[in-house]
C-alpha angles and dihedrals in degrees: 000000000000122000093238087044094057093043092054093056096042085054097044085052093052098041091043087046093050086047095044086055096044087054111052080040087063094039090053094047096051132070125235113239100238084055097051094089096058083045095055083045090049088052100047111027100223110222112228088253091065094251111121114245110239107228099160091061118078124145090255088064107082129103088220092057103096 
């Protein structure tokens, strides 16, 4: 096997094998389109009376509390 030749697939593994990892990093931090929907309900817990339920606010969480 030629020097250049073996260069040049050493090259094409390593860059193949960087944009496969990129990729499957992007794809696990998105979210599909046809799941945005359950991730917006898992954020904000919806009553059964349609009103979100506001889980950041408690009375410990004001700046003029202590």
């Amino acid at each position: 096997m030629n020097r250049n030749r073996r260069i040049f697939i050493i090259v094409f593994i390593t860059f193949t094998a960087i944009v496969i990892f990129f990729a499957i990093d992007m794809a696990s931090r998105t979210t599909a389109p046809w799941n945005k929907r359950r991730e917006v309900e898992r954020a904000l817990p919806i009553q059964r009376d349609g009103t979100a339920i506001d889980t950041a606010v408690t009375d410990d969480d004001t700046l003029l509390s202590r």
